[in-house]
N, C-alpha and C positions, 0 to 999 in steps of 0.2 A: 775463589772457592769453586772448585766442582760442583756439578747437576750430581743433585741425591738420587738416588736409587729406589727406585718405588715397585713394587708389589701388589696384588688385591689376594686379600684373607678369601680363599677358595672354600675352604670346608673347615671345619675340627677333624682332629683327628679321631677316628670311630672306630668301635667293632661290634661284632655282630649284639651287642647287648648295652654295649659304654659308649658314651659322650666323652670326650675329654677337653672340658672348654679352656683348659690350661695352655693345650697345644695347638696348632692351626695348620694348614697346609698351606703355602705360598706358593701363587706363581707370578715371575719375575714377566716385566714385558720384553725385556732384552735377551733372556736368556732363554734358551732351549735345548741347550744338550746336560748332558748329567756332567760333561766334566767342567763345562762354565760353573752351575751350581757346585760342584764341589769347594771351588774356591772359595763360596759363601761362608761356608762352615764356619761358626765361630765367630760372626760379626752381629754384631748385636741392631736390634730393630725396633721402631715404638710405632704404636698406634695411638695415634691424637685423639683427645678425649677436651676440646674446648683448646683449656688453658693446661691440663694435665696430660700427661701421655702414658702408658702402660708397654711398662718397655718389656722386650724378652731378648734371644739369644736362638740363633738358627743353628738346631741343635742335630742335625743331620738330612739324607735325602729321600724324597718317597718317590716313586718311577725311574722311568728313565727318558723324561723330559722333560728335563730341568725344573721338579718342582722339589720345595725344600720342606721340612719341619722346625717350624720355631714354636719355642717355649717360653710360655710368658709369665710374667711375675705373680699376677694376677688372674684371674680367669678373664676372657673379652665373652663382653654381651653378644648375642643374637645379634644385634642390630652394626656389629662389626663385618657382618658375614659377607662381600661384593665390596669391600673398601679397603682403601689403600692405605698400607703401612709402607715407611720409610728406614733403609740403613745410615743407623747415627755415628757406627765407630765402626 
């Protein structure tokens, strides 16, 4: 089996008034240019919760080095914010 693909949950995605604790901004340790992250697009990612996990779907890119947006099923707490998510499919 392959080495999974890891990430740490950077920020929410914000604006000048909104949280949006549905979406997250990743950045990848391997990746750094925006056309590596492109590939991402469309693979899906969880973040471990114990025994449960909170999965989403990296739903496009934000910069242009190589960080991504994913969208997650669920909202992720605060305390997800400097931790690592992993690509499941």
């Amino acid at each position: 089996m392959s080495e999974a693909i890891q990430a740490v949950i950077v920020n929410y995605r914000k604006g000048p008034r909104t949280q949006r604790p549905k979406e997250c901004i990743l950045e990848f340790f391997t990746i750094k240019s925006l056309g590596e992250a492109a590939r991402l697009v469309g693979r899906k990612v969880a973040w471990p919760v114990g025994e449960r996990k909170i999965r989403g779907k990296i739903v496009g890119l934000h910069g242009k080095k190589g960080l991504v947006r994913a969208r997650f099923r669920k909202g992720v707490p605060g305390q997800a914010l400097g931790t690592t998510v992993e690509i499941i499919g």
